[in-house]
Steps between C-alpha positions, in 0.01 A plus 500: 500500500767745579682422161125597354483808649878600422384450131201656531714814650734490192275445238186762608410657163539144343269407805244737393496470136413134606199618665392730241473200258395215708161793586457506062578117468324348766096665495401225720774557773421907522141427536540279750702762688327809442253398882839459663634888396425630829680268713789472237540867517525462894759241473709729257441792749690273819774358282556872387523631865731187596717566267544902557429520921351732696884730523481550111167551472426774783535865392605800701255823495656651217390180291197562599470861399601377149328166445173739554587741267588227230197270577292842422670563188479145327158404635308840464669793284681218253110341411326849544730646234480227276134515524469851444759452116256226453235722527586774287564259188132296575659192578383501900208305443716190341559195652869585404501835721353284753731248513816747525267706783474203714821377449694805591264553806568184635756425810785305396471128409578255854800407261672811487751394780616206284539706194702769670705174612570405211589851336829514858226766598399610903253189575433741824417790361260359210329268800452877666328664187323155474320523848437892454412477182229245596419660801362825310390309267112563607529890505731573188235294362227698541539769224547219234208365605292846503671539169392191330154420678460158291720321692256446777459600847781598692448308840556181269879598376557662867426160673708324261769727528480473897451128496857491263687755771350257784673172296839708483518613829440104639739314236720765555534523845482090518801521231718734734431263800611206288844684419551603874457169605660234218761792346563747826834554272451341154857366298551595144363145407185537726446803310544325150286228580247758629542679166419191326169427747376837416573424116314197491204648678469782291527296165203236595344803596447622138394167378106563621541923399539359127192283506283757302753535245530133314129525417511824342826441321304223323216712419654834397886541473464840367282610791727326762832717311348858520427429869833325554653835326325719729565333822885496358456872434325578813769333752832601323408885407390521895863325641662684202312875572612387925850484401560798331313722716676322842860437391639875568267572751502499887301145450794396301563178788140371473484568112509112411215407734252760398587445152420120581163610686423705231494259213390188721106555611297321655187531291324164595392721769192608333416202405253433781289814388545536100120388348490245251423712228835699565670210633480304187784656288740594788519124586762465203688789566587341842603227384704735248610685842691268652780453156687855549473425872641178493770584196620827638779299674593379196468843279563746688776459736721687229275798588551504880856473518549782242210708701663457799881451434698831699631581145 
């Protein structure tokens, strides 16, 4: 098992491209799966925290002061804005303005640890703008919501969001008690392996996200490659836009993880409140949603080293 997880550790983006096809290749498998999200998403949640601990994790004030500012920014004035250049062309009423609305409003995906992991980014700081994020989640919320009135009533996304912080805060804190009590003081193979646990657990995880996707790809390629494109476009303008704003500024440290929480959302989050008739067509373009998430590992590390290199 330990060999596994070493593996695992050294071969991450070959890890996830495996999960990425075994979620098109095997329908039956992601269906199958799709019930078990919630707890799967729990279980990715405490492997996260045991790998990172409570020390790396735990921000001073002035983390704080930021983390809010930045958690306004992507989640409010980022989807606001778009909505409003939406608007003045007469595309807001789209399903393709609603899909970039909702996925720029959204906290970042329970993932986003993992990816910033994998990119040699602060695991800590991106688990901090993970929790905050979340945490507002129910009041940057609210002008999107006011904004687009078709997605339903509010108390529905609230109570999801809420019910998502509540799942955090326990697989989180039963993570950190894990660490203090098998890994008090971790070696560098402890670590690896715990890489590679954290890996595996977020590649299976992406198995049952894919299972709308094999169906439509069957049906209508062409429809499943415009969404694809615009989930692409959506995630890697937002961490691209992040980087260039953050690297010479004051935020220049936590530039990598806000790029990451930027272009990672979590926009099965409305799921629970979306009706059918809107529903229908947004299905695909989550499926679509998780490809740039998943690949930016693999495309895009090029980006973040030159973003944040001290040349």
């Amino acid at each position: 098992m330990h060999r596994i997880l070493w593996l695992a550790s050294t071969h991450a983006r070959a890890c996830l491209i495996l999960g990425l096809i075994a979620g098109l290749a095997l329908p039956g498998l992601a269906a199958a799966m799709v019930p078990w999200l919630p707890h799967m998403v729990a279980i990715l949640l405490t492997v996260t925290a045991l790998r990172i601990g409570h020390r790396a994790a735990l921000g001073a004030v002035g983390d704080l002061r930021w983390g809010i500012g930045a958690v306004l920014a992507l989640q409010m004035v980022v989807p606001l804005v778009l909505l409003g250049l939406l608007a003045l062309v007469g595309l807001h009423q789209t399903p393709a303005a609603l899909a970039i609305v909702l996925a720029s409003s959204a906290p970042a995906i329970t993932g986003s640890v993992n990816l910033a992991l994998m990119l040699r980014l602060d695991g800590g700081r991106m688990m901090q703008m993970l929790v905050l994020g979340t945490a507002a989640f129910p009041l940057t919320v609210l002008p999107i919501l006011w904004c687009l009135p078709q997605l339903g009533a509010p108390a529905v996304i609230i109570i999801a969001a809420v019910k998502l912080l509540l799942i955090i805060v326990i697989a989180t804190v039963i993570g950190f008690s894990l660490r203090n009590v098998l890994f008090p003081r971790p070696t560098e193979g402890q670590i690896k392996a715990l890489d590679g646990l954290s890996v595996l657990a977020f590649s299976f995880i992406v198995v049952g996200l894919m299972a709308a996707l094999n169906p439509a790809l069957r049906s209508d390629p062409m429809l499943v490659a415009r969404w694809a494109l615009l989930a692409f476009s959506i995630s890697y303008l937002l961490q691209l836009f992040t980087l260039l704003v953050l690297r010479r500024s004051p935020l220049r440290e936590v530039a990598g993880p806000l790029a990451i929480g930027a272009g990672n959302r979590n926009i099965a989050l409305f799921l629970v409140s979306l009706p059918a008739e809107v529903l229908g067509p947004l299905m695909i373009f989550i499926g679509c949603w998780q490809l740039p998430m998943y690949l930016t590992p693999m495309l895009l590390p090029r980006l973040y080293r030159w973003a944040l290199s001290h040349d």
